[in-house]
VODRENFI-721866 format. One line per field, with one value per residue (C-alpha): x, y, z; residue in three letters; residue number from 1. Coordinates in steps of 0.2 Angstrom, whole numbers, plus 5000, padded with zeros to 4 digits. Each point is the difference from the previous one (the first is absolute). Layout:
N
u <- X, ...;
v <- Y, ...;
w <- Z, ...;
aa <- ALA, ...;
i <- NUM, ...;
END
This chain:
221
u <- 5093, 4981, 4992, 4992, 4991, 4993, 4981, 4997, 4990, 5009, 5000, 4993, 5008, 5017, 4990, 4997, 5019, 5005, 4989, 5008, 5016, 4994, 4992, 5017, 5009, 4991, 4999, 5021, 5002, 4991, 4984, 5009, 4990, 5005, 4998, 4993, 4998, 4987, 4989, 4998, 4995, 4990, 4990, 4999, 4991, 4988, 4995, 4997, 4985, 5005, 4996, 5016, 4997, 5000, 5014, 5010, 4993, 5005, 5017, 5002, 4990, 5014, 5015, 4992, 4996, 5016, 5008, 4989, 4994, 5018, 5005, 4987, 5001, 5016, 5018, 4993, 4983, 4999, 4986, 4996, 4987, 4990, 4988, 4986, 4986, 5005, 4996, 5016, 5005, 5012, 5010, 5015, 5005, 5001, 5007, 4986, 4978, 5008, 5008, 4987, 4988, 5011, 5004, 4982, 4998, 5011, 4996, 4984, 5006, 5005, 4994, 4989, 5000, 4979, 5002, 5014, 5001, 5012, 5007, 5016, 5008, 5009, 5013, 5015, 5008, 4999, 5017, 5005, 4998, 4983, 4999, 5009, 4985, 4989, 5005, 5001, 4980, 4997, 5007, 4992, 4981, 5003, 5004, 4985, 4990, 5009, 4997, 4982, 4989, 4987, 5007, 5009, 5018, 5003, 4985, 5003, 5016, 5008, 5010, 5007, 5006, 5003, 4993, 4984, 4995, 4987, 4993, 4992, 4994, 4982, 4994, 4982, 4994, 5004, 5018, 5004, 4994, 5008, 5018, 4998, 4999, 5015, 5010, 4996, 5005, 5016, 5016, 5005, 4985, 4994, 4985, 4989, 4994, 4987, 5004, 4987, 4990, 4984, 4994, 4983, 4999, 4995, 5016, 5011, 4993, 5003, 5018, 5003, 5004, 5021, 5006, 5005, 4981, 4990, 5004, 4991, 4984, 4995, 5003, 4985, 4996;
v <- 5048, 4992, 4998, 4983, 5000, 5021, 5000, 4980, 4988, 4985, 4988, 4983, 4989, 4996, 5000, 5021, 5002, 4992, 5009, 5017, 4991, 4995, 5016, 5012, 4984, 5000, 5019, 5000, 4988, 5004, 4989, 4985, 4983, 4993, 4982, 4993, 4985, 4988, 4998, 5018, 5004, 4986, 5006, 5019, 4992, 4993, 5012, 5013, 5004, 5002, 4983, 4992, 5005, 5020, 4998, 4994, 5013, 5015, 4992, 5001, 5018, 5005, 4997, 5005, 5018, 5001, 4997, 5009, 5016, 5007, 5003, 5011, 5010, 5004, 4999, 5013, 4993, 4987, 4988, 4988, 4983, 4991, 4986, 4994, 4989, 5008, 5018, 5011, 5013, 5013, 5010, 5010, 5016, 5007, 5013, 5007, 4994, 4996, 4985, 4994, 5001, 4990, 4986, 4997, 4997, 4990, 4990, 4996, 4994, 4986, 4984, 4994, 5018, 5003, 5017, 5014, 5011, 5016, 5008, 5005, 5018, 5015, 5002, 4994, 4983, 4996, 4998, 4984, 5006, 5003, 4983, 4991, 5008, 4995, 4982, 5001, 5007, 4986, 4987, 5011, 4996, 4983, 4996, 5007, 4989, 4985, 5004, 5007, 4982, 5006, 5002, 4989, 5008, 4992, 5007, 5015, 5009, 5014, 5015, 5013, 5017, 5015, 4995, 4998, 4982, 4991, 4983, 4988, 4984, 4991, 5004, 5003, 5018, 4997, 4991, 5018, 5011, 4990, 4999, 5020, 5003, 4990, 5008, 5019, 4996, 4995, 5013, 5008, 4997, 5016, 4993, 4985, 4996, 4984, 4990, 4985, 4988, 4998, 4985, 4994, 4992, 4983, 4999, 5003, 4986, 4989, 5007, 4995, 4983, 5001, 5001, 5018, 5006, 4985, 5005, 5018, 5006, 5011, 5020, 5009, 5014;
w <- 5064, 4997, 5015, 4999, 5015, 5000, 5000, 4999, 5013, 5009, 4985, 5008, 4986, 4991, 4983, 5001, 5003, 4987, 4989, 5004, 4997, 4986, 4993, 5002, 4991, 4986, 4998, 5003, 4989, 4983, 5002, 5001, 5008, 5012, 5003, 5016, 4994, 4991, 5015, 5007, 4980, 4998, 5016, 4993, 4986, 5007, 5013, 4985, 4994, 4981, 4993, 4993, 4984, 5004, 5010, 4985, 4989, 5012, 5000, 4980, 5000, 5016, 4988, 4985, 5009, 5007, 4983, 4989, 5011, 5003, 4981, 4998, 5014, 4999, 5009, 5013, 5004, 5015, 4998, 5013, 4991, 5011, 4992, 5013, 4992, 4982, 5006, 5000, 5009, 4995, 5013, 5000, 4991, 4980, 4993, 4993, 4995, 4982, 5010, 5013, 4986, 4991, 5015, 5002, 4981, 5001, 5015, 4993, 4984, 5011, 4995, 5014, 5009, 5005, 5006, 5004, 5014, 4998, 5016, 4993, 5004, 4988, 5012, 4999, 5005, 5019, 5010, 5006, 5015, 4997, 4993, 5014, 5011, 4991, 5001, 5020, 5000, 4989, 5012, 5016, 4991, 4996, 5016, 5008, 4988, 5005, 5018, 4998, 5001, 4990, 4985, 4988, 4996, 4987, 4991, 4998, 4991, 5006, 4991, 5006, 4988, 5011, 5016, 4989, 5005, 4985, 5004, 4990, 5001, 4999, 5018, 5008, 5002, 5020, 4996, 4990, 5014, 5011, 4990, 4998, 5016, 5005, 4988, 5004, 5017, 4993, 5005, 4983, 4989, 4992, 4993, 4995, 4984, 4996, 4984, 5007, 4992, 5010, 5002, 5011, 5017, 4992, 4988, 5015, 5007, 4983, 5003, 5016, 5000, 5002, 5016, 5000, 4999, 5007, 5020, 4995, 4997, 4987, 5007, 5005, 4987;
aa <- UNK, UNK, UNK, UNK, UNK, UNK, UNK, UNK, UNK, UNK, UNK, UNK, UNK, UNK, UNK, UNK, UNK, UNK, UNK, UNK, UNK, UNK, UNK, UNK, UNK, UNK, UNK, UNK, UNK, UNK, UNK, UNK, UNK, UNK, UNK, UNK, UNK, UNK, UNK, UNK, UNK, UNK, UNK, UNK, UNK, UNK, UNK, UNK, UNK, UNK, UNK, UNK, UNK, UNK, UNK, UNK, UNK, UNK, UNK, UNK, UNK, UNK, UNK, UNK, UNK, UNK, UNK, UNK, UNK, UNK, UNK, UNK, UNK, UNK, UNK, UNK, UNK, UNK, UNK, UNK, UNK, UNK, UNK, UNK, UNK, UNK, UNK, UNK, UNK, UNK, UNK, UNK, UNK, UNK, UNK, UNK, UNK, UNK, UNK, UNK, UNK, UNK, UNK, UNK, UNK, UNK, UNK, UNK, UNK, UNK, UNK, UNK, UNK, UNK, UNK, UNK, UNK, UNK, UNK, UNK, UNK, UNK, UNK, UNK, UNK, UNK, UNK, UNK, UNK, UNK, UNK, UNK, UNK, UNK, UNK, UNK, UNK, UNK, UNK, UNK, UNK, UNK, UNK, UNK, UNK, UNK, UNK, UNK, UNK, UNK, UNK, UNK, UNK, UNK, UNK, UNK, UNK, UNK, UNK, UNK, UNK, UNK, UNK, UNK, UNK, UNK, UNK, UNK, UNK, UNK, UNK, UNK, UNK, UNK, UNK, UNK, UNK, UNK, UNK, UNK, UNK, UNK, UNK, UNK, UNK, UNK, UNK, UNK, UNK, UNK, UNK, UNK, UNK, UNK, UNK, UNK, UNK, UNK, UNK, UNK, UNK, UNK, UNK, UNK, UNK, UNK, UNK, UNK, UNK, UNK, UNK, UNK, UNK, UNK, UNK, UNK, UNK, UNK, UNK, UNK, UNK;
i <- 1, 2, 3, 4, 5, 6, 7, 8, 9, 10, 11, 12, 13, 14, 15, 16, 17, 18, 19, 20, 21, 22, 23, 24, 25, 26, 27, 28, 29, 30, 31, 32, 33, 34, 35, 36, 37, 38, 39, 40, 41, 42, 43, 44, 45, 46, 47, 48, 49, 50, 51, 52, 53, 54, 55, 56, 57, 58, 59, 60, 61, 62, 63, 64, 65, 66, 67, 68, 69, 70, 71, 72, 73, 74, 75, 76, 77, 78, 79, 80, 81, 82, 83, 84, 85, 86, 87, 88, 89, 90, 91, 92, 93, 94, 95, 96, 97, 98, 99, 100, 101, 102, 103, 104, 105, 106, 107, 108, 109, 110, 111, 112, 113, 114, 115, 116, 117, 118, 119, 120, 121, 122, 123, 124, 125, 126, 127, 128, 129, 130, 131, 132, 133, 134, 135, 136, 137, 138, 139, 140, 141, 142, 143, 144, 145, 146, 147, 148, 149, 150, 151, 152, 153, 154, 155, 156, 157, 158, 159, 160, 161, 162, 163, 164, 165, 166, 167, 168, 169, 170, 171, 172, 173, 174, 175, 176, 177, 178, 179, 180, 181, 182, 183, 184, 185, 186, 187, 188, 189, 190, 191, 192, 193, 194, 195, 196, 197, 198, 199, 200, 201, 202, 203, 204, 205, 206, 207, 208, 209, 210, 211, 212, 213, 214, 215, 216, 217, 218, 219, 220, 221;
END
């Protein structure tokens, strides 16, 4: 059995337990949404730091990848799309180079895609098990960020292949550092990899004006 609560601090809000309920549910069950309901989406909008428009690109570049990348890897392969801001991120395992040549090429023939970036494995695919611990990392980071009050959870996106945790998200240089150090001190991550856009002080401050930053001040670099 998963041990939920191995290696994580007292979470102070409801919100972080729902996100590890949240992140083994969608991992068990195929990637499929779950709906919380228009105001509780409505609010995750908003908060993000994508403007609306990228936001709805990343979700057509999403189901694109996911649709696309798979047939040319091959029944073997086990490719994992993630689309923040229009960069993608591959993760997962291929059978072969032919094939993670081949998913990139083909993530960046994506209409809309500005840059690919290819972490993908020769190995074979990962055991659900693998994948069901994966999840429960997931769910252990994003609850630290939730509970961490100078930093913006829903800023930054978290994946999780093979204790290998990559994030991403438009953060300051002290927000990634900050986010980083959370996670490696988080029980069951091997390693962490920064997928960030950078942005300065002064457009954090631009950014700040929903009520999930506004109570915080930029993170010292």
């Amino acid at each position: 059995m998963i041990d939920l609560n191995r290696g994580l601090k007292v979470v102070r809000r409801p919100m972080a337990v729902a996100l590890i309920c949240g992140a083994v549910l969608v991992s068990l069950q195929g990637c499929v949404g779950i709906m919380v309901g228009g105001a509780v989406v409505g609010t995750l909008a908003a908060t993000d730091r994508r403007t609306l428009g990228a936001q709805t690109e990343d979700k057509a570049i999403l189901v694109k990848g996911e649709s696309r990348i798979p047939k040319v890897v091959g029944e073997s392969g086990h490719v994992n799309v993630t689309s923040f801001n229009r960069k993608i991120l591959l993760t997962g395992e291929v059978p072969n180079e032919a094939a993670k040549a081949a998913a990139e090429q083909e993530a960046a023939a994506i209409e809309g895609v500005q840059s690919v970036v290819n972490e993908l494995i020769v190995a074979g695919a990962s055991s659900f098990t693998s994948r069901s611990n994966d999840a429960v990392i997931t769910g252990k980071v994003k609850a630290s960020f939730v509970d961490e009050k100078n930093l913006s959870a829903n800023s930054i996106k978290v994946v999780t292949e093979r204790g290998v945790v990559y994030l991403m998200g438009r953060v300051t240089q002290g927000e990634a550092n900050l986010a980083a150090e959370i996670t490696r001190g988080v029980s069951g991550v091997a390693k962490v990899v920064k997928v960030f856009e950078y942005i300065t002080d002064e457009e954090y401050r631009m950014l700040s004006t929903t009520p999930d930053t506004t109570q915080n001040a930029a993170p010292k670099k």
